[in-house]
C-alpha positions as CSV (number, residue, x, y, z in Angstrom):
1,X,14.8,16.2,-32.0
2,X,13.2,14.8,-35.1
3,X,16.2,12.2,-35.1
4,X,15.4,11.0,-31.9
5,X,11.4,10.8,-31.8
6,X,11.8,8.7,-35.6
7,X,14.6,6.5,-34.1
8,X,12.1,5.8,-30.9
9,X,9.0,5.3,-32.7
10,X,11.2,3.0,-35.4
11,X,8.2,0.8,-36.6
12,X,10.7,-2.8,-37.5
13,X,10.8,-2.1,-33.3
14,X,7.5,-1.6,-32.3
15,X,5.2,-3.6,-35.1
16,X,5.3,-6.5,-36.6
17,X,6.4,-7.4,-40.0
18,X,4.7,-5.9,-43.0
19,X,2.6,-3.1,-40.7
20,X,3.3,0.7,-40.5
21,X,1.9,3.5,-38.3
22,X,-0.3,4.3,-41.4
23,X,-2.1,1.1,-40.9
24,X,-2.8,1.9,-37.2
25,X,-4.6,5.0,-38.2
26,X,-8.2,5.6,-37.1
27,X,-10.8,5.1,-40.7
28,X,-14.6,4.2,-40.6
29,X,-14.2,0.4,-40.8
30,X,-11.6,0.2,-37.5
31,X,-10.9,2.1,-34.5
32,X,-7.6,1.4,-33.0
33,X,-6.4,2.9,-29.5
34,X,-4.1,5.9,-29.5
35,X,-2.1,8.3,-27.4
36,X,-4.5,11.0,-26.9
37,X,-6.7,8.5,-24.8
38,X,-3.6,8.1,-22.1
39,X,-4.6,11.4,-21.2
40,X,-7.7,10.4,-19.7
41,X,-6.5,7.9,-17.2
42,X,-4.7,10.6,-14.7
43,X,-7.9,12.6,-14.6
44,X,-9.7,9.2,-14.0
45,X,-7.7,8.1,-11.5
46,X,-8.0,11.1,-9.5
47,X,-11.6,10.9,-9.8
48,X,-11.7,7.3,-8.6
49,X,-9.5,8.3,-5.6
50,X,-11.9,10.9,-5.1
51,X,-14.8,8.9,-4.8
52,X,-13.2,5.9,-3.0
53,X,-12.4,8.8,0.1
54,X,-15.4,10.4,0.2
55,X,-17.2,6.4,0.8
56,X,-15.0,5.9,3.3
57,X,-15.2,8.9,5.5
58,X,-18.8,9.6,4.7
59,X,-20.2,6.4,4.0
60,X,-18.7,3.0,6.0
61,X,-17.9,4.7,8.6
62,X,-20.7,6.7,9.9
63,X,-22.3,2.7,8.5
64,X,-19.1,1.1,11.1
65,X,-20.3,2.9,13.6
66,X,-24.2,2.6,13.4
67,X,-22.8,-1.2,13.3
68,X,-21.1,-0.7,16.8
69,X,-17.3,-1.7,14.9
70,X,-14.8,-0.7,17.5
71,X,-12.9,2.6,16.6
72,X,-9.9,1.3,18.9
73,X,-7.0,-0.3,17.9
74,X,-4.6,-3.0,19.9
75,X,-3.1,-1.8,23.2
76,X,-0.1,0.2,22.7
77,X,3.0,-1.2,23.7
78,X,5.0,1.3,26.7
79,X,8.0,3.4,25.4
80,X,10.9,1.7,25.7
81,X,13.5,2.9,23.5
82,X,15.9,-0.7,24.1
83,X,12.9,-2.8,22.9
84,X,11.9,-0.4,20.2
85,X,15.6,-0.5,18.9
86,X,15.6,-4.3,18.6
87,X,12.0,-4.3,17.4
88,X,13.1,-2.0,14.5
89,X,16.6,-3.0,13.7
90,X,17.1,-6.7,14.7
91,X,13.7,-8.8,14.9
92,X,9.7,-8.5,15.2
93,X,10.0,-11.9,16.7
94,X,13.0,-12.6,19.3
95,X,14.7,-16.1,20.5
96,X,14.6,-17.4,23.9
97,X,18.8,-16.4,23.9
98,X,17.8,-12.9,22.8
99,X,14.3,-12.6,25.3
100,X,16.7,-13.9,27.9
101,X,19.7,-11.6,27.3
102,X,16.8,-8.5,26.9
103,X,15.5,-9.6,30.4
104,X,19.0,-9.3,32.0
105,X,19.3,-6.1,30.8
106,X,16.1,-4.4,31.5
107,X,15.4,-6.2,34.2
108,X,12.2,-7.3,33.2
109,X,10.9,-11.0,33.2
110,X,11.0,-12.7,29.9
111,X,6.9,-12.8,29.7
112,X,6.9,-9.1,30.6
113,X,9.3,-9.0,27.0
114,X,7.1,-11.0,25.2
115,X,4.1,-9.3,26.1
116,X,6.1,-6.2,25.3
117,X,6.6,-7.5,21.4
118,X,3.5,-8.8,20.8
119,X,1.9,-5.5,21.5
120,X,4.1,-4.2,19.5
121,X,3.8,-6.1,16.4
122,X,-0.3,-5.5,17.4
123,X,0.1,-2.0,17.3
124,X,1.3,-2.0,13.3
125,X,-2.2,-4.0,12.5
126,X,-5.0,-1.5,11.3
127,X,-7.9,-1.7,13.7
128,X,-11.3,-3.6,12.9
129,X,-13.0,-0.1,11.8
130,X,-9.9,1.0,9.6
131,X,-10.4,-2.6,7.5
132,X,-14.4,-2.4,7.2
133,X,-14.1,1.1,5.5
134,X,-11.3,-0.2,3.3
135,X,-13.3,-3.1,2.2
């Protein structure tokens, strides 16, 4: 194991010519970054998350909604598992030859379609209060 960790931390790798770990080594003139202080950035992460959720639920919203910011999102699209299939698979934004070949086959009018997809593609966007208590 000793083999491995000296071949990693090989220093012609990692520094410069004519420096060593020695030289990197805390004294009373210089203070140079190491290791240990890694282990403070997972704690301070979660703490940052912590504080960023807490805001949103407790703070911009109940702010959102003093502010009369609309809770609801864009008008959900009807179940249709054809359209869904295409919208998932194929494209977010269909041709004329593809609307036209979708109408034939659902029976539905080629407006009715592209109402159908522009809902759809609506639905994905967050809604207005979900981006003011992000922001």
């Amino acid at each position: 194991m000793a083999g491995i960790l000296a071949w990693f931390w090989n220093e012609r790798f990692w520094l410069p010519h004519n420096v060593t770990w020695a030289d990197l080594k805390n004294t009373d003139e210089a203070t140079f970054p190491q290791s240990e202080d890694l282990y403070l950035a997972c704690p301070l992460a979660f703490c940052i998350f912590m504080i960023r959720l807490v805001f949103e639920r407790f703070i911009a919203r109940p702010c959102a909604l003093g502010l009369k910011i609309q809770a609801n999102g864009p008008q959900k699209a009807q179940p249709n598992a054809i359209l869904e299939k295409v919208f998932t698979a194929i494209t977010k934004h269909p041709d004329e030859k593809r609307l036209e070949g979708l109408s034939k086959q659902l029976d539905w009018d080629v407006r009715t379609i592209q109402r159908w997809f522009r809902q759809r593609r609506n639905q994905e966007k967050p809604s207005t209060l979900t981006r003011f208590c992000e922001s």
